[in-house]
C-alpha positions, 0 to 999 in steps of 0.5 A, spaced: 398 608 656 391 610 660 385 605 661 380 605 658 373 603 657 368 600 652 362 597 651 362 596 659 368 592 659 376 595 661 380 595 656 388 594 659 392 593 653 398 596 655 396 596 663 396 593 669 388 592 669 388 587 674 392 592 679 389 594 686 390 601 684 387 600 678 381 597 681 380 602 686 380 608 681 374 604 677 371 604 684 372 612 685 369 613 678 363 609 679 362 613 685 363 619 682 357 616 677 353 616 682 355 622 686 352 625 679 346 621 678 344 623 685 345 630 683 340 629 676 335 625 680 335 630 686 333 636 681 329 632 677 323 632 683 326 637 687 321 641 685 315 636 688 317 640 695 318 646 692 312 648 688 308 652 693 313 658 694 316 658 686 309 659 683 307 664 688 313 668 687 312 668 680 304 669 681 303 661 676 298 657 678 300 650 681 298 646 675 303 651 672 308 651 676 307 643 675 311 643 668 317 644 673 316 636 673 313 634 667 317 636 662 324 634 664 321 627 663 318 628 657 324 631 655 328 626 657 325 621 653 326 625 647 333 626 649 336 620 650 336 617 643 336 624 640 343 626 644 346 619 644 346 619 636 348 626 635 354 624 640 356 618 637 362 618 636 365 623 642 369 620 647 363 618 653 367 622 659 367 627 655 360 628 654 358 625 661 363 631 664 358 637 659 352 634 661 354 634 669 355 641 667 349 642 664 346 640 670 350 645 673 347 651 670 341 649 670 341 649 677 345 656 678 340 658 672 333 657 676 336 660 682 338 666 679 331 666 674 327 673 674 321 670 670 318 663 670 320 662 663 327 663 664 325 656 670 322 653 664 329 654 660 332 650 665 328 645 666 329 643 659 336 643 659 335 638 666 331 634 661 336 634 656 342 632 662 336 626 663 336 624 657 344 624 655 347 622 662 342 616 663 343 613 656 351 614 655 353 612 664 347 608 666 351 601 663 358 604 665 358 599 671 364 595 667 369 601 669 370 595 674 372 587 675 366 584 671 365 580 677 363 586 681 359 588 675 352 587 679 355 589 685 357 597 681 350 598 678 346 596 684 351 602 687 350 607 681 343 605 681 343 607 689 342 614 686 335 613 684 331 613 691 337 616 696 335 622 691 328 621 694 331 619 700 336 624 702 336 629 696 328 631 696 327 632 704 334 635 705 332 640 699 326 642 701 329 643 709 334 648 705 327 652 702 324 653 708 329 654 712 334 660 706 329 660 700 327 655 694 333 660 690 338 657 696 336 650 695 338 651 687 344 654 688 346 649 692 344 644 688 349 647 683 355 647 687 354 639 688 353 638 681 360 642 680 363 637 685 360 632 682 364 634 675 370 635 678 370 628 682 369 625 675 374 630 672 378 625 677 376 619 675 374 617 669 378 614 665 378 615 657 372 613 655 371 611 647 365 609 644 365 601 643 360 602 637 357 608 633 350 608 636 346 609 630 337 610 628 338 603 624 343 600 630 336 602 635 332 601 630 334 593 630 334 593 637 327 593 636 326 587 633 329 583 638 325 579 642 329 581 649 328 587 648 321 587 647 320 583 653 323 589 656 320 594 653 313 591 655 315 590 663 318 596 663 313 600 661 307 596 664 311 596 671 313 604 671 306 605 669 303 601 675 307 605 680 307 612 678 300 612 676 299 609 684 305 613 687 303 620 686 298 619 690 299 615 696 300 622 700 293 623 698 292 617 700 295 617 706 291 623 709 284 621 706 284 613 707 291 612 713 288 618 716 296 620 718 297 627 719 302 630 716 309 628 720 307 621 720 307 621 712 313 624 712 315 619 716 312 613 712 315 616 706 323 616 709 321 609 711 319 607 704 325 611 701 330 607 706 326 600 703 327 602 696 336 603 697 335 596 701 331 592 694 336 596 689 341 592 692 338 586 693 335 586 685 342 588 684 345 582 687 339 577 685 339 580 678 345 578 676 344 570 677 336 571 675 334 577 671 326 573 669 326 572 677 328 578 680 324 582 674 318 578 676 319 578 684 319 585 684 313 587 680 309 582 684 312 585 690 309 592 687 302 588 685 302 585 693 303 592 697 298 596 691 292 590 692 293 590 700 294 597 701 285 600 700 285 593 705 291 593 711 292 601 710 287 603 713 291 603 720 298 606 720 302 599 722 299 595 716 300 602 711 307 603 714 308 595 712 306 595 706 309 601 704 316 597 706 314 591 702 312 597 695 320 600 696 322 594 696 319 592 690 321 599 686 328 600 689 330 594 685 326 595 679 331 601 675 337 596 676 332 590 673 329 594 668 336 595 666 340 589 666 335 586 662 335 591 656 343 590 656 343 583 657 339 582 650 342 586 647 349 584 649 352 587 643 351 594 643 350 596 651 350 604 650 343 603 645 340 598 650 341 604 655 338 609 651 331 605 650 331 603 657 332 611 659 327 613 654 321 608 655 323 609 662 322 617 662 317 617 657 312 612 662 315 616 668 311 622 665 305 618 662 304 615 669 301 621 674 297 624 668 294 616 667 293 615 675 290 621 676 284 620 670 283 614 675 283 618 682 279 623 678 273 618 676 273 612 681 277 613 689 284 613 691 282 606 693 282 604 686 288 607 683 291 603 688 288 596 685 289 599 678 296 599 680 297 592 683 293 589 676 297 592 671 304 590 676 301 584 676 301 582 668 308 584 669 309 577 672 306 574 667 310 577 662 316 575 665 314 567 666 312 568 658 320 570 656 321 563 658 319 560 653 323 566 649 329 565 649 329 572 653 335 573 657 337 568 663 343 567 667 349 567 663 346 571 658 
């Protein structure tokens, strides 16, 4: 009888869950997530190195050829509860295998595309891959031992920056080097390797409960989850709103050429793989001080960088400090969605992946009023208040019965 998964736990009746070789293979399933994750976050903002030569090829103007990253966020938000209903009742690896899929002809589509509409085509499907993958694997760290539980979606989890780290600059090398269309064909043949490997590796995976509109709707209800949604919300807005502009600012304010950014935004990247772990473990043991840690973190680097980031060192340091912060905000936000809502885990996920796209998007838009009206300076400080308030927020759910070790 075959293992299987529900509700973020293993289910061994009948096996030998406790085995080495079971273990190993929950391992390789969680990196094959991760391999898959990669994959979407990687096409997400792929095309932030690619806009330039896409929309001179098909003659649209940057700010069109911008609705390459806008829309998927927007999508993504819609689509995480909207797939996860409709999909319900079907075994998870099966729709996390379509969905992988899905992200594979989208890339192969853009690639191949004569039209910039038929780009567009594929960005909506990305946005659909976002929305469904997010909500449905995101909480699927328990295809190992509950004590490695952390431990595995501080891996999965892993996926969010290193698709900055790795994915973006080694796809923006590929379009210089072969083309944009190269760079989407070789996105596809690594989701179709990501699929393969989860093919391999997942286990069966029966949906533990129904997640219906009145099982999300109560979720909203809880105090937990407000507590979660607010953070969430203030602590994704303080960093897009200030992040989508930090190139700028390097430039106009750090006076760094063009190389050292992409140096200092490497560095800032391999930052943000370090906080994921870090959050990952302290999560686990104190999910209120490491939300508060690493939205105080944000606050601290966002409020110096107009002061100390006038010089390279200072701007270079607090851009480690700001990865530090954000790396471990994606695995925070998320465990403390589960945790208030330990009964149904899979429709926490699905409030955590649509608030999260849906300020993912609103965040660029809501810096940019900012930077339009004032400087980049201070976006920068209307970034670290409102990362501030999340420290408040997060001292405020004490006295809530908000999740907190154990819980």
């Amino acid at each position: 009888m075959p293992t299987t998964v529900t509700a973020g736990t293993i289910d061994t009746t009948g096996t030998t869950g406790t085995s080495p070789r079971t273990r190993l293979r929950g391992w390789w399933a969680v990196f094959a997530m991760t391999l898959a994750l990669f994959a979407i976050v990687t096409t997400e903002i792929l095309p932030i190195g690619l806009l330039t030569p896409i929309g001179a090829e098909f003659g649209v103007s940057d700010g069109t050829a911008g609705l390459m990253m806008t829309m998927p966020g927007l999508l993504a938000a819609v689509a995480a509860p909207t797939v996860t209903v409709a999909t319900a009742r079907v075994d998870r690896r099966l729709m996390l295998c379509a969905l992988v899929l899905l992200l594979a002809v989208a890339n192969f589509l853009t690639a191949a595309a004569t039209a910039y509409w038929l780009v567009l085509v594929a960005r909506v499907l990305v946005g659909i891959t976002i929305g469904g993958f997010w909500s449905i694997g995101a909480g699927l760290a328990g295809l190992v031992r509950p004590a490695s539980t952390g431990r595995a979606t501080a891996v999965i989890f892993s996926a969010v920056p290193l698709g900055s780290v790795l994915g973006v600059p080694a796809g923006t090398l590929i379009g210089d080097l072969a083309g944009w269309r190269a760079t989407f064909a070789a996105m596809g043949l690594l989701s179709t390797g990501a699929l393969a490997l989860l093919l391999l590796t997942l286990p069966a995976l029966p949906p533990a409960e129904v997640t219906r509109p009145s099982v999300l709707r109560a979720l909203l209800r809880g105090t937990g989850t407000r507590y979660a949604l607010l953070m969430t919300f203030l602590v994704v807005l303080a960093h897009f709103a200030a992040y989508t502009y930090v190139t700028p600012f390097l430039r106009q304010v750090t006076r760094a050429d063009p190389g050292q950014i992409t140096g200092y935004l490497l560095i800032y990247g391999a930052a943000g793989v370090a906080g994921n772990f870090i959050g990952g473990a302290l999560v686990t043991r104190a999910p209120r001080i490491a939300f508060g840690t690493a939205a105080g973190t944000i606050a601290t680097a966002t409020a110096l960088l107009p002061v100390l980031g006038r010089g390279d060192a200072g701007a270079l340091a607090l851009l480690i400090v700001w990865g530090l912060g954000y790396g471990a905000v994606p695995v925070c936000s998320q465990t403390w969605f589960v945790r208030a809502a330990p009964r149904t885990p899979e429709a926490a996920t699905v409030l955590f992946t649509a608030s999260f796209q849906a300020t993912l998007a609103a965040g660029a838009p809501a810096g940019g009023t900012v930077v339009d009206h004032t400087s980049l300076s201070a976006v920068m400080w209307c970034g670290a208040v409102t990362a501030g308030l999340v420290v408040l927020v997060a001292a405020a759910s004490r006295n809530a019965g908000t999740p907190s070790r154990g819980h």
